[in-house]
C-alpha positions in Angstrom: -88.8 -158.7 -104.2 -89.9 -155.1 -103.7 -88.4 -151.6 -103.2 -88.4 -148.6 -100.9 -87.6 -145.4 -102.0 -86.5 -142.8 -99.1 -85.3 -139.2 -100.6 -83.0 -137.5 -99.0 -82.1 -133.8 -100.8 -80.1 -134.7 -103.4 -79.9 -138.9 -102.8 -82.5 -141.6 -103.3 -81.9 -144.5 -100.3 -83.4 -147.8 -101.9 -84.1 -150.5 -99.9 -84.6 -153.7 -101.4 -86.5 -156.3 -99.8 -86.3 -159.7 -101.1 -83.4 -161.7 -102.8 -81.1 -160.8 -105.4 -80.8 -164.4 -106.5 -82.2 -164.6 -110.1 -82.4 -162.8 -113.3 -85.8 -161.3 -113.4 -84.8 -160.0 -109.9 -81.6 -158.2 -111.1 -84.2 -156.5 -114.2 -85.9 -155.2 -112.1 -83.4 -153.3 -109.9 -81.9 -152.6 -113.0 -85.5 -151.1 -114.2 -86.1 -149.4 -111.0 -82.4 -147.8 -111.4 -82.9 -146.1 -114.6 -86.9 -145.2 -113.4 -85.1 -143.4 -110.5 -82.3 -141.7 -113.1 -85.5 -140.7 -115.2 -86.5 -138.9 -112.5 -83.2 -136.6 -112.4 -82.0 -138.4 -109.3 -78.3 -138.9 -109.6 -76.8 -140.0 -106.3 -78.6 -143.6 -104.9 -77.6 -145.7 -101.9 -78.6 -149.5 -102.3 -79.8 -150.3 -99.0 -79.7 -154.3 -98.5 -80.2 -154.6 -94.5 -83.3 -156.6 -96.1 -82.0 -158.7 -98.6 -82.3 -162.6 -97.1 -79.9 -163.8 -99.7 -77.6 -162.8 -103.0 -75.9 -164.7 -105.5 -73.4 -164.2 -108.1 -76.0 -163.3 -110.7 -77.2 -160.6 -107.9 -73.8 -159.2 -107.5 -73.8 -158.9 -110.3 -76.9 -157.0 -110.9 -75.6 -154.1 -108.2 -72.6 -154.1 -110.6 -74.7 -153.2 -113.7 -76.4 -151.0 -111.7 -73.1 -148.9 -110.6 -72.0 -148.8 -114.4 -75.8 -147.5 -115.3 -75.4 -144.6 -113.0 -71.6 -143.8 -113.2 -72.7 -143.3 -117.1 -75.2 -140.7 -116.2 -72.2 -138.7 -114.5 -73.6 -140.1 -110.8 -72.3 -142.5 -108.3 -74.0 -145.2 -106.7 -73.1 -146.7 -103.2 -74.2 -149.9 -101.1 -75.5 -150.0 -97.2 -76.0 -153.1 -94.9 -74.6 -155.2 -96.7 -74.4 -158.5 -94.7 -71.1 -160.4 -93.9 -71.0 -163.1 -96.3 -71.6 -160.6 -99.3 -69.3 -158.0 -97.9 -66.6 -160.9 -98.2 -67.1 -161.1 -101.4 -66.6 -158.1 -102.3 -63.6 -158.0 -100.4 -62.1 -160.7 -101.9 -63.1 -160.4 -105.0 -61.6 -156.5 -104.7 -64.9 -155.1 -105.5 -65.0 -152.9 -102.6 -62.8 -150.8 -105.0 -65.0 -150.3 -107.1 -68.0 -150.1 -104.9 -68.0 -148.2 -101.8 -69.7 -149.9 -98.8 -71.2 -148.6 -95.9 -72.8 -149.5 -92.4 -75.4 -147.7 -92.5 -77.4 -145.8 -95.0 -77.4 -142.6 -93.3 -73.5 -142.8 -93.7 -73.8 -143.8 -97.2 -76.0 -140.6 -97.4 -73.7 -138.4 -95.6 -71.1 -139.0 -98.1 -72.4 -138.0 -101.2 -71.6 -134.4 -99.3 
C-alpha cells in the first residue's frame, strides 16, 4: 500500500492505493494522517477509487483517522468509496459520522 498526496488550497486529496485489510496497513494511514496534520494541513479527503479491498480492521482505520483530525479542530471526508464498503457504512450508520462522496473533487468542493 502506498499514498498520493494532491493539494488543493487549503485540502490534501489522499489517495490510497492498496488494501486496507491489516493492521500495519491501518498505521500507516494513521502515520501518514498525523505526517499530513504536522504539516499544518487540516482539511483531507481519503480518496479510495484505488483501494482493491477493506476490512473491518480498515474501516476501522478511516475511523481513527476521522477522530485524529476532528481533534486537531479539522474534518476529514471519504471519496470513491466502492459499493460494498459504502454499504457498510450505510448500514452500520456511519455515513453519519463520515461524509461520503463520489468524487474527490466534490469532496474538495465542500470543505468551501
Amino acid at each position: 500500500m502506498h499514498f498520493v498526496e494532491t493539494k488543493f488550497n487549503k485540502v490534501i486529496v489522499l489517495t490510497i492505493k492498496g488494501n486496507l485489510v491489516q493492521k500495519d496497513e491501518t498505521d500507516k494511514l494513521q502515520k501518514r494522517i498525523l505526517d499530513i496534520l504536522g504539516n499544518d494541513k487540516k482539511f483531507i479527503v481519503v480518496d479510495l477509487k484505488q483501494v482493491s479491498m477493506i476490512t473491518s480492521l480498515g474501516i476501522g482505520g478511516l475511523i481513527r483517522a476521522l477522530r485524529t483530525v476532528r481533534e486537531k479542530d479539522g474534518d476529514l471526508r471519504l471519496s470513491a468509496v466502492n459499493a460494498s464498503v459504502r454499504k457498510v457504512f450505510t448500514i452500520t450508520k456511519l455515513e453519519e459520522v463520515i461524509k461520503i462522496f463520489d468524487t474527490s473533487d466534490e469532496a474538495v468542493k465542500s470543505f468551501d
